[in-house]
C-alpha positions in Angstrom: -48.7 -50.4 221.7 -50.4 -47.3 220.7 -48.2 -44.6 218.8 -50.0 -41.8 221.1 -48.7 -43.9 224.0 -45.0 -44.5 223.0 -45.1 -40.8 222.5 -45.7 -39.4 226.0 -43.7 -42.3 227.5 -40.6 -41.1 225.7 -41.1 -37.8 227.2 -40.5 -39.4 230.2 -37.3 -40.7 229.0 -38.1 -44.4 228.2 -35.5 -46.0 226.3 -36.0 -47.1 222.4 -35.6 -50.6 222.7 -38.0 -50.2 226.4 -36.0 -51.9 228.7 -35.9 -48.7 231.1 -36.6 -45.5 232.0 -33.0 -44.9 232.9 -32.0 -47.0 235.5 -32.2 -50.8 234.8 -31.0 -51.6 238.5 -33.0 -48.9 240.4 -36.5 -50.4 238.2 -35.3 -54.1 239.4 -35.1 -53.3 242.5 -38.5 -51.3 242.7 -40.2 -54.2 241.0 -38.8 -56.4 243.8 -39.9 -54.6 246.5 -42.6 -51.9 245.6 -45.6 -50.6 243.1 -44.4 -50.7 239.2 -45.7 -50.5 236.4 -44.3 -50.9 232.5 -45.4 -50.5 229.0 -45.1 -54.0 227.6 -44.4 -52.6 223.8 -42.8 -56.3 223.0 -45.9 -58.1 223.3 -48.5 -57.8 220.3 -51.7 -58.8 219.9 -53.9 -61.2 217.4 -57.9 -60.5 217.2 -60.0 -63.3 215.6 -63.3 -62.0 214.9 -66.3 -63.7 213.1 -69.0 -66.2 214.0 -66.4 -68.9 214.2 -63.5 -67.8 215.9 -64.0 -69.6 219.6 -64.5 -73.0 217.4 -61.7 -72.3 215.4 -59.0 -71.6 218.1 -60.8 -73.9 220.1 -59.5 -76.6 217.8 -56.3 -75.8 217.2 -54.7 -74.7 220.3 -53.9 -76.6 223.6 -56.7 -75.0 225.8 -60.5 -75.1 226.4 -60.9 -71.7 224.0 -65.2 -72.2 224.3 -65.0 -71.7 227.8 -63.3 -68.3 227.9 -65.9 -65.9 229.5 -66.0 -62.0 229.3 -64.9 -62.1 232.9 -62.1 -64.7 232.3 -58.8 -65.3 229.8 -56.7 -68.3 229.6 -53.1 -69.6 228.5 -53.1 -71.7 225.4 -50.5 -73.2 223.1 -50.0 -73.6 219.8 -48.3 -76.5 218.9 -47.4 -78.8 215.8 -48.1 -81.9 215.2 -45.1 -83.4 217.5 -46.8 -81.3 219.9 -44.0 -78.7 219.9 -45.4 -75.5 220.6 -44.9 -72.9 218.6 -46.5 -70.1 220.5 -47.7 -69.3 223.9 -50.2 -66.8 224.3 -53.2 -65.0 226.7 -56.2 -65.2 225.8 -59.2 -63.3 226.1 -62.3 -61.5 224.7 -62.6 -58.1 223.5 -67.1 -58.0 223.2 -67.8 -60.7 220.1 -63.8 -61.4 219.7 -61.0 -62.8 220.8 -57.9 -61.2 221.5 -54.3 -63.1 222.0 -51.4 -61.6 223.1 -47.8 -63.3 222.2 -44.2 -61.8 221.8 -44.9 -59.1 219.0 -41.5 -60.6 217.3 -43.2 -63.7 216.2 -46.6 -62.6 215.3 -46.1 -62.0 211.9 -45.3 -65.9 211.7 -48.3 -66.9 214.0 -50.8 -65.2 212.7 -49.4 -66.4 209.0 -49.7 -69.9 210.7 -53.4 -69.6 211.9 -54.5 -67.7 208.8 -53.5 -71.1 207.0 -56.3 -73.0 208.8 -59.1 -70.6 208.3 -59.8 -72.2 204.9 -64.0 -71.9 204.4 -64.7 -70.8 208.3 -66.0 -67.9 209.5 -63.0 -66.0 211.1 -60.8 -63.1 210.2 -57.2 -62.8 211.9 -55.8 -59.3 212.1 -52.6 -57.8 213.6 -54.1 -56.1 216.1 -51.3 -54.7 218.0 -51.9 -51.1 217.4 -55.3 -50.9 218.8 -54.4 -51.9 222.6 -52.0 -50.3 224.8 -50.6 -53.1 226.7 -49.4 -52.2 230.3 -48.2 -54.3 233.1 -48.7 -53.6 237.0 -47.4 -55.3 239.9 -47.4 -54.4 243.6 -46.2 -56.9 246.2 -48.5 -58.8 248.3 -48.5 -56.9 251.3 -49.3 -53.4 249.4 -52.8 -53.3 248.4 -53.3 -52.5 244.7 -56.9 -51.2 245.4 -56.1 -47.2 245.6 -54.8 -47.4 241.7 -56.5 -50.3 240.1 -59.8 -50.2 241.9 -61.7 -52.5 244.6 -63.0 -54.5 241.4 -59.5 -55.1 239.7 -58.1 -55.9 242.8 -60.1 -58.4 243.9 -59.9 -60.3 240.2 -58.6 -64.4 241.0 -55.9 -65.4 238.8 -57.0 -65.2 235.2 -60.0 -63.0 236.3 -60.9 -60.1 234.0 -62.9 -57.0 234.6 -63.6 -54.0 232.0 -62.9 -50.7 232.9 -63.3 -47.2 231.1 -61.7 -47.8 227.5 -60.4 -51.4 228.3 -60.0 -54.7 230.6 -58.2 -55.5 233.5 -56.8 -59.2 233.6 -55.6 -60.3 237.1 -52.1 -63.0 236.2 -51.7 -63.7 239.3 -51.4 -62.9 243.2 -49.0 -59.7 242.4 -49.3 -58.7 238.6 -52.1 -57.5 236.3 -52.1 -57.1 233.0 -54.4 -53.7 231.0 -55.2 -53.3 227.7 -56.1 -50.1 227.0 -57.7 -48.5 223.7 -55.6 -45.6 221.8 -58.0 -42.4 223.6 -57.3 -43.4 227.3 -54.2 -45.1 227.4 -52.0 -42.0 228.1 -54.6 -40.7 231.3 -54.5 -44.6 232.7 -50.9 -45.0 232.5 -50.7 -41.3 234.3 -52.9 -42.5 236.9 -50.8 -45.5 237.4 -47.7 -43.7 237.5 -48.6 -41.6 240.2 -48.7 -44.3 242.7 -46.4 -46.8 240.9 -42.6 -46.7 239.5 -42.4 -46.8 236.2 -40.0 -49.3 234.6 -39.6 -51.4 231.3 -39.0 -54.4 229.7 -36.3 -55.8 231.7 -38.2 -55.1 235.4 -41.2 -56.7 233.7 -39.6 -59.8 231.8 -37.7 -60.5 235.5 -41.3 -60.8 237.4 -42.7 -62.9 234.5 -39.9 -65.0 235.3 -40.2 -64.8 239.1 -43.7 -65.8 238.6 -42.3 -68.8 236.3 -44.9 -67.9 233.4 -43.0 -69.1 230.3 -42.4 -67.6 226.6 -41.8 -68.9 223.7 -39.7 -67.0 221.0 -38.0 -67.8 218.0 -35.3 -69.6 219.0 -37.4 -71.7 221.4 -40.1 -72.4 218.9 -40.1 -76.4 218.5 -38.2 -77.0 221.2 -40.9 -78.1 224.1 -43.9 -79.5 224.7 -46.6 -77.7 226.9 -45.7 -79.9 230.0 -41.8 -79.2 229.8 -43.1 -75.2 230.3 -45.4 -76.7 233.3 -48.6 -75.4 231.3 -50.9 -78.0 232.5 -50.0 -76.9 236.2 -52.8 -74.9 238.0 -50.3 -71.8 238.0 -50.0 -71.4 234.2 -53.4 -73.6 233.6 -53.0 -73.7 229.6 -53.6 -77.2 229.1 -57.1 -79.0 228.8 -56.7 -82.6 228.5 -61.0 -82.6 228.2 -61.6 -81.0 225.2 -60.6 -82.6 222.1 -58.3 -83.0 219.5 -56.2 -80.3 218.2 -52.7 -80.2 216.4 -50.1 -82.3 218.6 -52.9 -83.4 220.9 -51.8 -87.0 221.0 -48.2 -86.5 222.0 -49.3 -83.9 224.4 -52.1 -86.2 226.1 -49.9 -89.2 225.5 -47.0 -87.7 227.6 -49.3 -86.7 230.5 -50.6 -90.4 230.8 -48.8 -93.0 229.4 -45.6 -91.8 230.1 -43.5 -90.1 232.5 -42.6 -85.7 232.8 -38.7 -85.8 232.2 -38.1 -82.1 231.8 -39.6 -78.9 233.7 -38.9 -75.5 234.2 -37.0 -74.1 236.7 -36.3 -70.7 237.7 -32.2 -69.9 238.1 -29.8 -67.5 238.7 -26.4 -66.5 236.8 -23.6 -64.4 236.4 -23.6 -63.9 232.6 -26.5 -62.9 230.1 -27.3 -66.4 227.9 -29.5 -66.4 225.1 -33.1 -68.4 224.7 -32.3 -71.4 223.3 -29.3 -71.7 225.0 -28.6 -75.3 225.9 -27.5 -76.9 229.1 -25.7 -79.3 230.5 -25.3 -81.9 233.5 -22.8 -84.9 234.7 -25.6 -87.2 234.1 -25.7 -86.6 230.4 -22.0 -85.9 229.6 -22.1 -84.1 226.4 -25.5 -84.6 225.0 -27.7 -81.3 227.0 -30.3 -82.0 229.1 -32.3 -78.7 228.8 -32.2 -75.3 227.4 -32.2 -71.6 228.5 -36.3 -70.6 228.2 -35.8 -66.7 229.1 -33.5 -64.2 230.9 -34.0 -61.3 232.2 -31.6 -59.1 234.7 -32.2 -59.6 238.3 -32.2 -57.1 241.2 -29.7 -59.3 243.3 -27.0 -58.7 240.4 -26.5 -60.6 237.4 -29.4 -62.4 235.7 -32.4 -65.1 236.5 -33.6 -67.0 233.5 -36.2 -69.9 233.7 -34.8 -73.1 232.2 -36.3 -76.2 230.6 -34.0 -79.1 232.3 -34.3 -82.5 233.5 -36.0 -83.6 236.7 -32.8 -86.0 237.5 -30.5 -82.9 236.9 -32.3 -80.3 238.2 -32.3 -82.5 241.8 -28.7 -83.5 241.2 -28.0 -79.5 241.4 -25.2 -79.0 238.9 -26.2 -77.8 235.6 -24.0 -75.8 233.2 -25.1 -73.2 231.0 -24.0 -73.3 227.3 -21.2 -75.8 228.0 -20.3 -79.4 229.5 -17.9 -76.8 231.6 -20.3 -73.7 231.5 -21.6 -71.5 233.9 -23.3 -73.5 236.7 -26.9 -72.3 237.4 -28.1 -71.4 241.0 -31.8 -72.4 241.4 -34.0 -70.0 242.8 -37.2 -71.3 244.2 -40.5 -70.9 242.1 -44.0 -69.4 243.8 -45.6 -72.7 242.5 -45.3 -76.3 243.1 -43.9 -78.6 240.3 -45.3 -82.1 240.5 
């Protein structure tokens, strides 16, 4: 997020941490029902530059990297060699390079991680973070984005990217878009936008990621999936190519798609209490041993929280699953806007 940026956005009284504006409920419940749109300042970016990047991430993350077009971006993982993914991230080009966009409090890791691969190829990783205003717009299905975003934004499929003046548009999917704007027309786009959408922070935004059941990984998730347990080989999240090669992990990845069988998805829930990611969870089918743990939280605009959760199938469809505890909190599940296999 550009410093320019963070400057006239707290002259409009966003929060330091920038969960709101000032009113975490009144910004859920606008996100539910109308135009938003939110600085996403806890996302940073990666740009890998150089003759080889597309090879180079091509080969070590969980998607077809090659194929990304400058009209296009793409989900990927990166995963270890258990196939435990260490990062999820958007992908997409910026002219000759790549840009990927992960939580910004893990970047410092990832990008250590990737720089440790480079060895004698012809790429350079930088924390590109301040050079792109990130911004996040949604508008329900039955509004029409067109009148802010433009007829050739709005018309984007899922995953589809457009440029625009001073950045890109990328379409997530049927109610969210994601801009990344440069540092001299970040402040007059997010103007625009704000005259025909809400503005609300981190907490509206991380609640429609999780409507939308798009996963994160963070710290205290890192290692603890593979991509299929986050349903990234599903059409909806689509960042899993089982046609392109070999890459860190790719065996147990592939190997768990064919040979054997999808024990644990994620779910989208409701809750009473804030939980942690991480937090594990529990169900009568597996006594003490969890089955599953917390993915991410966010407040929700019914009251209390939603959080996607990593469970198992047999749980999940025996409906009573506890939160932290043999004895926790029992999760609600909330239906998701795509189907799980």
């Amino acid at each position: 997020m550009t410093q320019e940026l963070n400057a006239l956005l707290a002259t409009h009284g966003l929060a330091a941490d920038g969960s709101s504006f000032g009113s975490h409920i009144d910004e859920l419940v606008a996100a539910r029902d109308e135009a938003v749109v939110a600085p996403l300042s806890d996302l940073g970016l990666i740009r890998a530059s150089g003759a080889d990047a597309p090879d180079f991430l091509h080969n070590l993350l969980t998607n077809d990297i090659k194929g990304i077009t400058p009209g296009g971006a793409r989900f990927a993982g990166l995963c270890t060699a258990k196939g435990r993914l260490l990062a999820v991230f958007l992908i997409w080009r910026d002219g000759d390079d790549l840009l990927l966009m992960l939580p910004r409090a893990i970047l410092p890791a990832i990008l250590k991680k990737l720089s440790m691969y480079v060895l004698r190829s012809k790429v350079k990783l930088t924390d590109a973070t301040a050079e792109r205003a990130l911004i996040g717009y949604s508008v329900p299905a039955a509004v029409s984005p067109a009148p802010t975003l433009g007829g050739a934004a709005a018309a984007l499929v899922r995953f589809g990217g457009v440029a625009i003046e001073g950045g890109q548009v990328i379409r997530l999917d049927d109610t969210r878009w994601l801009l990344a704007l440069d540092a001299a027309t970040a402040g007059s786009h997010w103007q625009q936008l704000a005259h025909s959408a809400r503005p609300v922070g981190l907490a509206a935004w991380q609640w429609l990621e999780i409507r939308a059941g798009q996963p994160r990984v963070v710290e205290p998730t890192q290692e603890a999936f593979v991509p299929q347990m986050l349903n990234m080989e599903l059409p909806a999240v689509a960042g899993v190519s089982f046609s392109k090669g070999c890459y860190p992990g790719q065996e147990i990845v592939a190997r768990t798609q064919y040979l054997g069988k999808i024990k644990r998805r994620t779910y989208r829930a409701a809750l009473a209490a804030a939980v942690a990611p991480g937090t594990q969870v529990y169900a009568p089918e597996t006594g003490d041993q969890h089955c599953g743990a917390v993915v991410s939280v966010a407040p929700s605009p019914a009251g209390g929280f939603e959080c996607l959760v990593c469970v198992q199938i047999g749980a999940m469809e025996g409906g009573e699953v506890h939160v932290g505890a043999v004895d926790g909190e029992r999760l609600e599940f909330l239906p998701l806007p795509y189907e799980i296999a």
